[in-house]
C-alpha positions in Angstrom: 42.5 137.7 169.7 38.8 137.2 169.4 36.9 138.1 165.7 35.0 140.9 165.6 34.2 140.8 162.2 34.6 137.2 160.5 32.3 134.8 161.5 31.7 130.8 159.9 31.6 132.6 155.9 33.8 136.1 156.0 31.9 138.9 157.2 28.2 139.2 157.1 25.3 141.9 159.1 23.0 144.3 158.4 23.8 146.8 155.7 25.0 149.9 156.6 25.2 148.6 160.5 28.4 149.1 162.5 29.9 146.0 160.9 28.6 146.5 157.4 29.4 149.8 156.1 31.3 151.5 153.6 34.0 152.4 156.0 34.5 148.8 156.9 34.3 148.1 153.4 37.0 150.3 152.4 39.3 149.2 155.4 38.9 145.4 154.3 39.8 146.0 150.9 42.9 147.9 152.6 43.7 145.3 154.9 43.4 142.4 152.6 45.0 143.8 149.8 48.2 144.9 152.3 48.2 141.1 153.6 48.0 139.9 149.7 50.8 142.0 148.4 53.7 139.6 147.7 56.0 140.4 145.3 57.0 143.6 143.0 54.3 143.4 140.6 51.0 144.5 139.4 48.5 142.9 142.5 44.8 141.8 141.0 41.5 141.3 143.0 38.5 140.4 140.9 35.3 141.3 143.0 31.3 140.0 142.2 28.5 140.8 143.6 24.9 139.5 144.4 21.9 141.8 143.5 21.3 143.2 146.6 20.5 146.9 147.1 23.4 147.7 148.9 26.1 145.8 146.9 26.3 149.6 145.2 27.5 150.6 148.1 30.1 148.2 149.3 31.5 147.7 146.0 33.0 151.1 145.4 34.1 151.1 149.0 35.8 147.8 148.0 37.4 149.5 145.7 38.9 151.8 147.3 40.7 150.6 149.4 42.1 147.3 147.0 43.3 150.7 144.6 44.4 152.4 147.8 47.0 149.9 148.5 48.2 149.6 145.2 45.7 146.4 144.1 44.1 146.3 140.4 40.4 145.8 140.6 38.4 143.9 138.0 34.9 144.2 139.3 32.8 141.2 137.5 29.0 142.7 138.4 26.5 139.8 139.9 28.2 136.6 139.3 27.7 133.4 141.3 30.1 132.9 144.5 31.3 129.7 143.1 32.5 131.8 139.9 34.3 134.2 142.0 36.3 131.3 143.2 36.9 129.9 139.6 37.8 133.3 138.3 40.4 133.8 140.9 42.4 131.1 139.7 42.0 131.3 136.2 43.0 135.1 135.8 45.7 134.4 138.3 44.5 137.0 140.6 45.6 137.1 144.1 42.7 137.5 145.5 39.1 137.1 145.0 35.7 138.9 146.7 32.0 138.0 146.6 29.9 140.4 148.3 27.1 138.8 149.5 24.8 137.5 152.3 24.2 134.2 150.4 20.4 132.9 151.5 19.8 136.4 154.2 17.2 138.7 153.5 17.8 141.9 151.5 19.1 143.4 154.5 22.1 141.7 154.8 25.3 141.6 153.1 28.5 140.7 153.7 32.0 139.8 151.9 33.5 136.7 151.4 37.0 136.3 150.5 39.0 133.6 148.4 42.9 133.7 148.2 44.6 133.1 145.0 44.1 128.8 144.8 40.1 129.7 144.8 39.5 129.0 148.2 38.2 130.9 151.0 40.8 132.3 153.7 42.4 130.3 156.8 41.5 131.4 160.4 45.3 132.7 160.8 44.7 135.3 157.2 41.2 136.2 158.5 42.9 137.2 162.0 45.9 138.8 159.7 43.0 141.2 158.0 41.4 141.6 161.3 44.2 143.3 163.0 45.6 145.2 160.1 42.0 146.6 160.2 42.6 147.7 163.6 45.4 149.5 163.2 46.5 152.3 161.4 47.6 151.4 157.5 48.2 154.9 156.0 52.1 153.9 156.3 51.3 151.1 153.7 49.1 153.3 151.3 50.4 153.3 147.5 51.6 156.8 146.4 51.9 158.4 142.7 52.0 155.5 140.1 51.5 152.9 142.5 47.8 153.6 142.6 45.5 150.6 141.8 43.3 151.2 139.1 39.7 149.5 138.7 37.5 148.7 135.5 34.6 146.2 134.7 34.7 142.9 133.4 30.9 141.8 133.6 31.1 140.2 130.4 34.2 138.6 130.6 33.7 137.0 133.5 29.8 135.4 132.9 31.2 134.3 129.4 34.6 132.1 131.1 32.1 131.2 134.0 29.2 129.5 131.0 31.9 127.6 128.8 33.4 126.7 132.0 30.0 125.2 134.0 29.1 123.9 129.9 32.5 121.7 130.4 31.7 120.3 133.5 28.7 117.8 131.8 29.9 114.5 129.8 30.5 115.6 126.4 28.5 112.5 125.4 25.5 114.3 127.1 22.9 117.1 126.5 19.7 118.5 127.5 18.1 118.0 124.6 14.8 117.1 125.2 14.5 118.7 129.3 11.7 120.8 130.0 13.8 122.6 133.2 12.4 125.2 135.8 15.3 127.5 137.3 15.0 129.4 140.3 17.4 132.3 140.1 16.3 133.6 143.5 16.7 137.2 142.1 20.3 136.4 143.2 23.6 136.2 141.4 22.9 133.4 139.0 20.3 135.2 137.4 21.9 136.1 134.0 24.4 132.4 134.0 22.2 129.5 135.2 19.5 129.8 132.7 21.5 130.6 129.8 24.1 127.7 130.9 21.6 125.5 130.9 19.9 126.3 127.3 22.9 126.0 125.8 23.3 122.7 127.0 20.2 122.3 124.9 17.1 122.5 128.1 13.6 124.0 127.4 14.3 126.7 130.3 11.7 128.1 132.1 12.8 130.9 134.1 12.0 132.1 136.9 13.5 134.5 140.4 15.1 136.3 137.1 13.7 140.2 138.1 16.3 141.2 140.5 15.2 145.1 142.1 17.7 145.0 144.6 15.3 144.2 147.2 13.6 141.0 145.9 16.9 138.5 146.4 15.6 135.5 148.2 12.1 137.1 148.9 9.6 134.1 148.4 11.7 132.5 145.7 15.0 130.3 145.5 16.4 127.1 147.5 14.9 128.7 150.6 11.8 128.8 149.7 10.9 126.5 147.0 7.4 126.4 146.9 6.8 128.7 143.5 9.3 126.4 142.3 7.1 123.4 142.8 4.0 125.1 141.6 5.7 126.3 138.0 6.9 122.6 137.9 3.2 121.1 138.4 2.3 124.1 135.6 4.4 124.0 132.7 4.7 120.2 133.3 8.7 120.2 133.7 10.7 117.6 134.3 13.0 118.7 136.7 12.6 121.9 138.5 16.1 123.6 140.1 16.2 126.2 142.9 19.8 128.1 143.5 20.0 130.8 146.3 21.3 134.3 146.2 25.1 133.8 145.8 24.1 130.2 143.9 26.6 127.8 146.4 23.4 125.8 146.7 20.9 123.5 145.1 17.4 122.2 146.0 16.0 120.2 143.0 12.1 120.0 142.6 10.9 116.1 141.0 8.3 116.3 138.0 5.8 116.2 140.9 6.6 119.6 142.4 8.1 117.6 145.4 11.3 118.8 147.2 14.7 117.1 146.8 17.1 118.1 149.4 21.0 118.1 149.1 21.8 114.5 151.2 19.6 113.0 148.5 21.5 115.2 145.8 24.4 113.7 147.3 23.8 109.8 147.4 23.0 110.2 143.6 26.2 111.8 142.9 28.1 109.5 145.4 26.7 106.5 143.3 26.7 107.6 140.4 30.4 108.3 140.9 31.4 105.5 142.6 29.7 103.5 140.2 32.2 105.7 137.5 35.1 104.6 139.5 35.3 108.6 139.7 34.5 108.6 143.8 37.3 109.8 145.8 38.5 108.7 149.3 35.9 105.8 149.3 33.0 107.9 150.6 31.8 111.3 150.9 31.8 114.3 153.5 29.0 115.7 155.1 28.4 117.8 158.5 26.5 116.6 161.5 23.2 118.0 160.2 23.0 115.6 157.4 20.0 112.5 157.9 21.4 109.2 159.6 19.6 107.7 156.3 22.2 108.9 154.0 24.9 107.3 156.1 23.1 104.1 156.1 22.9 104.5 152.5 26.1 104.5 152.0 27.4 102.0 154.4 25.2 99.7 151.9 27.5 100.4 149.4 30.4 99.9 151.5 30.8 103.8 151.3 31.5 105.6 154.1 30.0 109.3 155.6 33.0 110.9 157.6 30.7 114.0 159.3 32.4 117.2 159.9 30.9 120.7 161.8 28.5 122.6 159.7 29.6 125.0 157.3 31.2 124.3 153.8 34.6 125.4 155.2 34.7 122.7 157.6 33.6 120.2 155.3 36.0 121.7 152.3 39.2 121.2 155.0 38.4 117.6 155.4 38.2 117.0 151.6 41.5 118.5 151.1 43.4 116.6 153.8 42.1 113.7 153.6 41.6 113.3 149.5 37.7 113.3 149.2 36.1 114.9 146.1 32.6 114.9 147.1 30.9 116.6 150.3 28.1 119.0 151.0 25.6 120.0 153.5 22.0 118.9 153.8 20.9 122.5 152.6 22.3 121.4 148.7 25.5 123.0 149.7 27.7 121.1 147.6 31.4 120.8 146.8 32.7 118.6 143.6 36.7 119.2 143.6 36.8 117.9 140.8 35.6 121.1 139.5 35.5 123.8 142.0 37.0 125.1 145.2 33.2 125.7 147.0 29.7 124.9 146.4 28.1 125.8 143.3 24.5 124.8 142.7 24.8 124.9 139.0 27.5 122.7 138.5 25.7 120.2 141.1 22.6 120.6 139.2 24.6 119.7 136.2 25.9 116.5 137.6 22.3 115.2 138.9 21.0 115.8 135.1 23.6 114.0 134.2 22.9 110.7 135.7 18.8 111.7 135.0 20.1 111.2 131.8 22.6 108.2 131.5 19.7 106.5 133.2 16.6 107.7 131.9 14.4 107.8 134.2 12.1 110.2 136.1 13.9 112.6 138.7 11.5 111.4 141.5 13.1 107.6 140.6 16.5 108.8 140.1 16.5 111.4 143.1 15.3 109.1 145.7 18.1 106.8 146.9 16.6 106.1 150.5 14.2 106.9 152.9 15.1 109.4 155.5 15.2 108.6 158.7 12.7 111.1 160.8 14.2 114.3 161.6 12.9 117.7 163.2 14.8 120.7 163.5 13.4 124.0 164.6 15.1 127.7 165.5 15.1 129.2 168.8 16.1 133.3 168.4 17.5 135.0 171.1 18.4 138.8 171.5 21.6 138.0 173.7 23.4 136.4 176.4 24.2 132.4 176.5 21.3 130.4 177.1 22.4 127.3 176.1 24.4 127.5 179.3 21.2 127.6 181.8 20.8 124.6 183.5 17.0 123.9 182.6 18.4 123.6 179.3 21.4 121.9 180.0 19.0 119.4 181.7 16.5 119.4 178.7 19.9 118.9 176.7 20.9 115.4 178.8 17.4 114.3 178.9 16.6 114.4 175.6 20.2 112.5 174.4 19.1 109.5 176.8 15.9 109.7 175.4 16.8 109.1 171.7 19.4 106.0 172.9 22.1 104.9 170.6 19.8 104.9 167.5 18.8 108.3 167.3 21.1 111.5 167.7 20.8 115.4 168.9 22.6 118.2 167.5 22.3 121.7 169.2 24.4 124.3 168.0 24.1 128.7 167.6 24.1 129.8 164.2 27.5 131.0 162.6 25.6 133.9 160.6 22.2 134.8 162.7 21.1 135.3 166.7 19.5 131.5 166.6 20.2 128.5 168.5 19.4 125.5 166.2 17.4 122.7 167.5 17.8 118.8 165.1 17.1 114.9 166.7 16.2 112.3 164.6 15.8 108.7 165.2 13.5 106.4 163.7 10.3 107.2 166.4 9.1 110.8 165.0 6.7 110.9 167.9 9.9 110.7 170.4 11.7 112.7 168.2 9.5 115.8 168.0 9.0 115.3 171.9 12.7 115.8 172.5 13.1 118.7 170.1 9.9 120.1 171.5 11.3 119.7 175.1 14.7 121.7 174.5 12.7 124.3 172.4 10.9 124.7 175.3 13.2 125.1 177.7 15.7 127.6 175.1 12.7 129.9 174.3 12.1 130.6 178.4 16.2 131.1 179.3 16.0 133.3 176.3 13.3 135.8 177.2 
């Protein structure tokens, strides 16, 4: 059966478009709740929500149909995707729901779903849902008493969520003494991450903190960091932290205003770790987007870097089977087991100013392990068919691969959640490298039109 509505993260498109409306809301809180009912008791969804203009709309709809099918909703208001996860286990609720386009414009939403161990659904439940959406499900509506019934728990659920993230940093530790810059990006974390991080003891500065509903990601957060870096360079902070609209990521900002992606974020956390006796599995995962200088950084340390596709599921599934507690993507989508079932940029954060403090020195010393090795990646859009199949590219493609040799590599791949064909070589010539990129670009932007 081919997907028609989950893609690489749930389900995600334009709101109110054929694929992300109400009545698609309501039949996925049906379907999911019908594939989650197992046993002869009261059934619980808790369900958070970014800031976006249209979670209004696909929460109620949510609603609906999880109380249609018999399910008790406890809807948390905006709340980070990582604390939907966390909440899902620790009110024993059998299943959990962010809705949410994560780093997308406005525009977008979608609905992410985790099952009751806090992680996000297998393929095999995501096709489950699918075809129950399909079909008809009055037959399995909920009649009289049976009725769900749905209340708020904003303030339940931010408080668990703070002590919880508060936990997560040495007890020996605090922030005492921090001048910090967070980036909310009008997103989900707005209300948690700042207050999280003051009670650890930080001078906050605060910032992506005026969600409208429309703002979410506009010129702000771990997309685009640069009014990060300037309030850094401003107030004079130490450390400047940017989350994204569902806060599963992290880009840290140095006392210099300069950018700190997540493979640096996670050689200090490997190392630090290791150096703990706390790293897992002897090494960390990481997808085939992440630089070829993190790997070498490891293998230093006689650590190794077992890659995975891109996306945090993929990289999540090779943690669990094969025992790592560290992994992430380049974008500062990072997962610590230890504490969480997905990425959360706060708790990541959390660990970084960690070993900023245990060691005491400046973030740009501390948050530079090594230098990366030259890498370009651009975006090719394109409105439809498959033009990675065309022979001038496939030929670009080859070319380019023998071009880069043994000590350079080439990733091409269409993005899980947009209409873009992504474009990455590194190696250690960046004159070769942006040729070959430059090349297949090229030849993608002409099979494309």
């Amino acid at each position: 059966m081919r997907r028609k509505f989950f893609g690489t993260d749930g389900i995600r498109g334009t709101a109110n478009s054929s694929l992300m409306n109400a009545e698609i809301a309501m039949k996925v809180g049906m379907a999911a709740g019908i594939a989650f009912r197992r046993g002869d008791y009261r059934h619980r969804v808790v369900i958070g929500k970014d800031t976006r203009l249209s979670g209004y709309m696909i929460e109620p709809a949510l609603c609906a149909g999880f109380t249609s099918v018999g399910m008790d909703v406890l809807m948390l208001g905006p709340m980070p995707t990582p604390a939907v996860a966390m909440l899902t286990r620790s009110m024993r609720a059998d299943l959990g729901v962010m809705i949410s386009a994560s780093h997308n414009p406005f525009e977008d939403n979608g609905i992410k779903l985790f099952g009751p161990d806090g992680y996000k659904l297998s393929d095999e439940v995501e096709m489950e849902i699918e075809k129950l959406i399909g079909e008809d499900m009055s037959s399995q509506l909920a009649m009289g008493d049976r009725l769900g019934r749905a209340k708020r728990y904003d303030d339940g659920g931010r408080d668990r969520y703070i002590e919880f993230a508060k936990r997560t940093l040495p007890k020996t530790l605090t922030l005492d003494g921090l001048r910090i810059v967070i980036d909310c990006a009008n997103g989900a974390a707005y209300k948690v991450a700042p207050e999280v991080l003051w009670e650890l003891g930080a001078e906050v500065v605060r910032i992506g903190v005026e969600p409208n509903g429309t703002n979410i990601n506009l010129d702000c957060g771990s997309t685009s960091p640069a009014a990060l870096s300037a309030k850094v360079r401003e107030v004079r902070a130490d450390i400047g932290i940017a989350l994204d609209g569902d806060a599963d990521r992290l880009i840290i900002v140095d006392e210099n205003g300069d950018i700190v992606d997540g493979d640096q974020l996670m050689a200090v956390i490997a190392e630090s770790w290791a150096e703990d006796g706390r790293l897992a599995a002897g090494g960390i995962v990481a997808t085939i987007m992440s630089n070829l200088g993190l790997e070498r950084f490891l293998g230093e340390r006689g650590l190794q870097l077992a890659r995975t596709k891109v996306g945090d599921r993929h990289v999540v599934e090779h943690m669990r089977e094969h025992g790592y507690n560290v992994g992430g993507e380049q974008s500062g989508h990072i997962i610590l087991s230890d504490y969480g079932t997905t990425g959360d940029g706060l708790i990541s954060a959390l660990q970084v100013l960690a070993v900023v403090r245990k060691t005491g020195g400046l973030v740009s010393e501390v948050c530079r392990k090594f230098e990366p090795v030259p890498q370009v990646l651009k975006n090719v859009r394109f409105s439809g068919g498959e033009p990675l199949e065309k022979m001038p590219v496939q030929s670009a493609i080859t070319s380019g691969r023998e071009r880069l040799g043994k000590g350079g590599r080439l990733v091409i791949r269409p993005s899980g959640t947009e209409p873009l064909i992504r474009v990455m070589a590194e190696g250690d010539d960046l004159v070769l490298v942006r040729s070959v990129v430059d090349d297949i670009v090229g030849a993608l932007t002409q099979a494309a039109a």
